[in-house]
DSSP file (Angstrom, degrees, kcal/mol; ACC not computed):
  #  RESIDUE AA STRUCTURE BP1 BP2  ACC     N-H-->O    O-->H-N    N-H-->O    O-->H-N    TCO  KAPPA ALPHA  PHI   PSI    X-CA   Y-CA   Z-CA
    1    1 A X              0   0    0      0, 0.0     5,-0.1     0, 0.0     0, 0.0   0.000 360.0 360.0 360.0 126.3    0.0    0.0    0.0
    2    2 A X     >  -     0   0    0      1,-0.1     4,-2.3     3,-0.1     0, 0.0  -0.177 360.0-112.5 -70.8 163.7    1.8    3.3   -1.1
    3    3 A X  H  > S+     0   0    0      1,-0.2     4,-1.7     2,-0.2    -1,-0.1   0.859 113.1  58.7 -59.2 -24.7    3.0    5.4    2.4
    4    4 A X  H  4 S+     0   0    0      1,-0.3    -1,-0.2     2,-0.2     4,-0.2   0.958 105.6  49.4 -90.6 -35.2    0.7    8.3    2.0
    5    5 A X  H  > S+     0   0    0      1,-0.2     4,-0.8     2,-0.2     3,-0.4   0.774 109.5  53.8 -64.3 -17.9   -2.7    6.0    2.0
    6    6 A X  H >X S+     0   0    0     -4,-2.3     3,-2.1     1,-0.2     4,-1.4   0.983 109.2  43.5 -65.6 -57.6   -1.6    4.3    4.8
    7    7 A X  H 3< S+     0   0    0     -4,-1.7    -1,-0.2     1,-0.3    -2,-0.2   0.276 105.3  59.4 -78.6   2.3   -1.2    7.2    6.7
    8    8 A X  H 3> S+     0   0    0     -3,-0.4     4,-1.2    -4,-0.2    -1,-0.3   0.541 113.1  47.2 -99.7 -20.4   -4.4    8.9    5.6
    9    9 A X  H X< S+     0   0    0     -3,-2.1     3,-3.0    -4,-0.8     5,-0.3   0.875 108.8  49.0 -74.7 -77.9   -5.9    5.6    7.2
   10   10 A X  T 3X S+     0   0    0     -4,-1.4     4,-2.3     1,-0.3     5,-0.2   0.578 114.7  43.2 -17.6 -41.1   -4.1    5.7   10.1
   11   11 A X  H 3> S+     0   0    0     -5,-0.2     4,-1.7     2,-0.2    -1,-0.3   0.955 117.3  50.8 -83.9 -45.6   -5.1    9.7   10.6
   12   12 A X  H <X S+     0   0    0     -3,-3.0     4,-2.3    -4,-1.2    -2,-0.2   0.955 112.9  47.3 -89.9 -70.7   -8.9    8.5    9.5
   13   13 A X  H  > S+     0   0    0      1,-0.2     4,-3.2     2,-0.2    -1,-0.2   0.728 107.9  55.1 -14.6 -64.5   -8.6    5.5   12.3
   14   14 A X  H  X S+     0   0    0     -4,-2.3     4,-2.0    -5,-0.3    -2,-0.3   0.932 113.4  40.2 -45.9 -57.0   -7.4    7.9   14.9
   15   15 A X  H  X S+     0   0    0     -4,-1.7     4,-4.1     1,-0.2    -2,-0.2   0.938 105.2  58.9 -73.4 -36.6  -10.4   10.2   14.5
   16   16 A X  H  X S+     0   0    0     -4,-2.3     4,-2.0     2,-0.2     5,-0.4   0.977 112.9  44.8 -66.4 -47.0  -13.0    7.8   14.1
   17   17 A X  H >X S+     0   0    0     -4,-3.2     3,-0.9     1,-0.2     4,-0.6   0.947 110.9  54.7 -42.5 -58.2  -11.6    6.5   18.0
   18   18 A X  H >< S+     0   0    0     -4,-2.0     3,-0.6     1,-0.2     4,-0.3   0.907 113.7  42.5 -31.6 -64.7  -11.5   10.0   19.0
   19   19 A X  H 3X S+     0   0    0     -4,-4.1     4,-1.5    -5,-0.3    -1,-0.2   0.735 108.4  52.3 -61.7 -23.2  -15.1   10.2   18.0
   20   20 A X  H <X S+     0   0    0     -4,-2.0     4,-0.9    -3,-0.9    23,-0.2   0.416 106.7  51.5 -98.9  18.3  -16.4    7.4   19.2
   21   21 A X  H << S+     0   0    0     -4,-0.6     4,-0.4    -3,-0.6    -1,-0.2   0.304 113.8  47.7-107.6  13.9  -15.1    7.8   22.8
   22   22 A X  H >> S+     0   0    0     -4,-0.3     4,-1.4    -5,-0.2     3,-1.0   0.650 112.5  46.4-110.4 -77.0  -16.7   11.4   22.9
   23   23 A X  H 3X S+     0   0    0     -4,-1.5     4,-3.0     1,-0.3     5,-0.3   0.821 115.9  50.3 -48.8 -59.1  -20.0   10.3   21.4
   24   24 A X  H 3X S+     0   0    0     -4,-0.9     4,-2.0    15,-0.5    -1,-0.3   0.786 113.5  41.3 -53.8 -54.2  -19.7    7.5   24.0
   25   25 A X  H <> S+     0   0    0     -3,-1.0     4,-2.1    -4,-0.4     5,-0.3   0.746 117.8  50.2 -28.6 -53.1  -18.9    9.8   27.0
   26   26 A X  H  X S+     0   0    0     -4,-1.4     4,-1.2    -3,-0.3     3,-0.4   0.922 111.0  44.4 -58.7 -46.4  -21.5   12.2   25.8
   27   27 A X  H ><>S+     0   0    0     -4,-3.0     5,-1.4     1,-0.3     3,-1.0   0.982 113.2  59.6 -80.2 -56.4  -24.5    9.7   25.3
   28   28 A X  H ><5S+     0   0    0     -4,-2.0     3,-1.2    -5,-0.3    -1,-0.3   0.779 100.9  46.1 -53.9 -33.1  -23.5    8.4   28.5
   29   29 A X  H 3<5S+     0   0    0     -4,-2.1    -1,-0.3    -3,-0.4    -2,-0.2   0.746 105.4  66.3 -72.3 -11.2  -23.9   11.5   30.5
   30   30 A X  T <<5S-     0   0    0     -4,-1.2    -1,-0.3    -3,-1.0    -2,-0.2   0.212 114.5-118.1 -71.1  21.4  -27.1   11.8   28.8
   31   31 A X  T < 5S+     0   0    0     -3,-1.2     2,-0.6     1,-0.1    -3,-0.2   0.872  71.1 140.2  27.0  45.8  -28.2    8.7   30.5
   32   32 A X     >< +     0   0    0     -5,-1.4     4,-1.0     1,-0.2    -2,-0.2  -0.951  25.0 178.3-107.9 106.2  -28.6    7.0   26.8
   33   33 A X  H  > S+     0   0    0     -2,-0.6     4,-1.7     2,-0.2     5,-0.3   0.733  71.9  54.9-116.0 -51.3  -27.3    3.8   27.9
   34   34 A X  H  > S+     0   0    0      2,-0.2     4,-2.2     1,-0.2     3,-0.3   0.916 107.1  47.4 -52.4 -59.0  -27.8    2.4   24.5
   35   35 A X  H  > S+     0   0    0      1,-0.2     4,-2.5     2,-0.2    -1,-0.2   0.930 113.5  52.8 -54.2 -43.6  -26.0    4.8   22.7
   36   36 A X  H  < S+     0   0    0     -4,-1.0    -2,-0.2     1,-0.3    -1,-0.2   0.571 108.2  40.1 -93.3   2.9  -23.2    4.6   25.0
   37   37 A X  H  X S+     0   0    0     -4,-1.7     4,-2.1    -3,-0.3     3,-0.5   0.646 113.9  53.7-104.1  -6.3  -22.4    1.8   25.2
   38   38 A X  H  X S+     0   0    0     -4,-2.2     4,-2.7    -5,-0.3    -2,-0.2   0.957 116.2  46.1 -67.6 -36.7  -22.9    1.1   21.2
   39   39 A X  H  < S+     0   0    0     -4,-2.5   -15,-0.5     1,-0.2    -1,-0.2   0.322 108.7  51.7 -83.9   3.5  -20.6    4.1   20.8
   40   40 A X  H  > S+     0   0    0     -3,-0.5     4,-2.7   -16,-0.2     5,-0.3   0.680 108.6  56.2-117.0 -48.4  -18.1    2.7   23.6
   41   41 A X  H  X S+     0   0    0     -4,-2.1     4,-2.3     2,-0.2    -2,-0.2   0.960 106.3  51.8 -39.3 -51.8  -18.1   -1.0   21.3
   42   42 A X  H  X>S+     0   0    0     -4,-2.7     4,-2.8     2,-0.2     5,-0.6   0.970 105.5  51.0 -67.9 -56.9  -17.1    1.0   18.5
   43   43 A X  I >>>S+     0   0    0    -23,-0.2     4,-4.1     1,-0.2     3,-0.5   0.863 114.0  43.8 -31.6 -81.0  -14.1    2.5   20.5
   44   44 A X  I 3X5S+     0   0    0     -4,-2.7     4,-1.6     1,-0.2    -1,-0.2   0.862 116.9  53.2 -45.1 -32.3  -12.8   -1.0   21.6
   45   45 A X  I 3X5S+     0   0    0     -4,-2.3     4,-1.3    -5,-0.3    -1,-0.2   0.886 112.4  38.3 -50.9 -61.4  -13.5   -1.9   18.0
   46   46 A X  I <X5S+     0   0    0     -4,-2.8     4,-0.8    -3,-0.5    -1,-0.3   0.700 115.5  57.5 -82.1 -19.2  -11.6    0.7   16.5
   47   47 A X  I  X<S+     0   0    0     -4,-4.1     4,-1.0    -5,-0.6    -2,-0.2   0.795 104.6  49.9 -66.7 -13.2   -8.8    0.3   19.2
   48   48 A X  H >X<S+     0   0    0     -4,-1.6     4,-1.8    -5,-0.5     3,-0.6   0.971 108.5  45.1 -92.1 -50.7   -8.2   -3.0   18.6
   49   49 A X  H 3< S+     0   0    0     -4,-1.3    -1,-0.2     1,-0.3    -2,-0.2   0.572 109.8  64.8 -87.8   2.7   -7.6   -3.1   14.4
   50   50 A X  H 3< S+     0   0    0     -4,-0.8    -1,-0.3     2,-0.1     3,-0.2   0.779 108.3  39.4 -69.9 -35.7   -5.4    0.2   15.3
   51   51 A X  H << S+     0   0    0     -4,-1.0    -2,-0.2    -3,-0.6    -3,-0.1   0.934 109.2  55.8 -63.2 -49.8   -3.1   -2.2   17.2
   52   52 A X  S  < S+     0   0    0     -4,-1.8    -1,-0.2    -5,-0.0     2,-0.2   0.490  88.9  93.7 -40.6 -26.0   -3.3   -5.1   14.9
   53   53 A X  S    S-     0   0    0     -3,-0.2    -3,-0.0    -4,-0.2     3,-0.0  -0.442  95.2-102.8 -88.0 136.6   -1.9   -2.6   12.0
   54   54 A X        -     0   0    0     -2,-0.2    -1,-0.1     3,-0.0     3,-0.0  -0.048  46.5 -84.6 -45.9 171.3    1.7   -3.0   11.9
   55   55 A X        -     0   0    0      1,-0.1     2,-0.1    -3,-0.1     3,-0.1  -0.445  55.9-100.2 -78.1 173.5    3.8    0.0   13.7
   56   56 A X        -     0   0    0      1,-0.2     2,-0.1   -49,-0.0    -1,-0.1  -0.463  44.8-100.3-102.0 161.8    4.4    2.9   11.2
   57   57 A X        -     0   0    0     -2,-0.1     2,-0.5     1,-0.1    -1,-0.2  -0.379  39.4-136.8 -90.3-177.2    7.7    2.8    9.8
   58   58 A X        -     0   0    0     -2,-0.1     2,-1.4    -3,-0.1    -1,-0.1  -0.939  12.0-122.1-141.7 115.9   10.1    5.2   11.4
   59   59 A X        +     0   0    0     -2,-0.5    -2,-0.0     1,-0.1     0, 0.0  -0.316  38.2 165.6 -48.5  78.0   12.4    7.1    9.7
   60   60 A X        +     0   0    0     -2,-1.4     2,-0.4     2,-0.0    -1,-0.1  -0.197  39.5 110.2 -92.5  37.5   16.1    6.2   11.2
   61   61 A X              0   0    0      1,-0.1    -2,-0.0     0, 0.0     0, 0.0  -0.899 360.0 360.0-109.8 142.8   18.2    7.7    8.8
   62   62 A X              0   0    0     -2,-0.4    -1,-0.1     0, 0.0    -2,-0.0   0.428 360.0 360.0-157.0 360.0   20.2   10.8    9.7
């Protein structure tokens, strides 16, 4: 996969966690128990195939 689509997932990945741990937080102080915890499933969801993705390479040249 060339580097810059990879890294446009990666950044995509990242936001969609970020969002669904807000939404999740939010719905939950809303007492929407449904919401939040569907929106707290997607968090573990999306945390878990962010772990699974290999580490991003790292530039060691200097």
């Amino acid at each position: 996969m060339p580097p810059n689509l990879e890294q446009l997932g990666r950044v995509l990945l990242r936001g969609l966690r970020i969002g669904a741990s807000t939404i999740s937080i939010l719905e939950l102080l809303r007492s929407d128990w449904t919401g939040g915890i569907s929106a707290g499933v997607a968090w573990l969801v999306f945390l878990q195939v962010e772990r699974r993705l290999s580490p991003e390479p790292t530039d060691t040249q200097r």
